[in-house]
C-alpha positions, 0 to 999 in steps of 0.5 A, spaced: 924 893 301 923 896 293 926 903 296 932 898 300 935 896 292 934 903 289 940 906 291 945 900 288 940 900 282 941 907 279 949 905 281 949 899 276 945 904 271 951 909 272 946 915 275 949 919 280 944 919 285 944 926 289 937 926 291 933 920 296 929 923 300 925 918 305 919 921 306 917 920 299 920 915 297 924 918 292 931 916 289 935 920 283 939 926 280 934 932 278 939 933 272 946 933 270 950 934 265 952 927 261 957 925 254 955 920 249 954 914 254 950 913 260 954 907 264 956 902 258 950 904 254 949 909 248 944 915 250 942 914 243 938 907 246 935 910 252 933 918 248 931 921 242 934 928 240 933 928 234 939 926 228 944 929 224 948 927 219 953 923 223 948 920 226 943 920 233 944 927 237 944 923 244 951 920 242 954 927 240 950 933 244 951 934 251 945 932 254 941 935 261 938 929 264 934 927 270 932 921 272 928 921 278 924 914 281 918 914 287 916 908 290 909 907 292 907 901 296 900 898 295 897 895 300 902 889 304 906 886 299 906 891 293 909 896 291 909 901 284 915 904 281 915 910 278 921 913 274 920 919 270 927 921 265 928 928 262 933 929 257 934 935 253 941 936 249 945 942 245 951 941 240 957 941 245 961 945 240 956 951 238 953 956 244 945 954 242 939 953 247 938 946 249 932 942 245 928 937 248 930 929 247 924 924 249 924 917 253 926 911 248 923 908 255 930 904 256 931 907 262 925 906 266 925 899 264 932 897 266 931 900 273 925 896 274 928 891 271 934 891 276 929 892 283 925 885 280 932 882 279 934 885 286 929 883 290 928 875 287 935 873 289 
């Protein structure tokens, strides 16, 4: 059932899914390109990637992220998500490598929270 909601979880989040595969019970994108925003939310809310003088990188970079989430079932009424974010960013208007951001843990939390929110209605 946890697995049924997660495609339209990653849709409400803004995260275009390019991988679900059923077998392992794993939905996600293994990493795109994104600008500033992810659905309506700042990237600065869900990842550090350092700061600049005009403010946090995640808003002004170009950032690589991948978002992937593995449901594993817990006996016959439960069930463990997991939800792993990589981000890494560059300047978007100078040819550097891309540095690595950390998880502010907003994602994972807003996917569990829309699969719960999902699956008591």
């Amino acid at each position: 059932m946890v697995f049924r909601v997660l495609p339209s979880v990653f849709d409400s989040v803004g995260i275009p899914v390019t991988t679900l595969d059923l077998a392992h019970k794993t939905i996600g994108n293994g990493g795109y390109k994104i600008r500033q925003r992810l659905g309506k939310v700042s990237l600065s809310r869900y990842l550090d990637c350092g700061n600049t003088q005009i403010g946090p990188n995640a808003d002004s970079y170009d950032v690589f992220l991948s978002v992937m989430t593995t449901v594993a079932s817990e006996g016959k009424s439960g069930a463990t998500l997991t939800t792993v974010v990589d981000a890494q960013a560059r300047p978007a208007t100078f040819n550097q490598a891309y540095l690595r951001c950390s998880s502010k843990g907003g994602i994972e939390i807003r996917v569990a929270d829309l699969v719960t929110a999902r699956l008591t209605r």
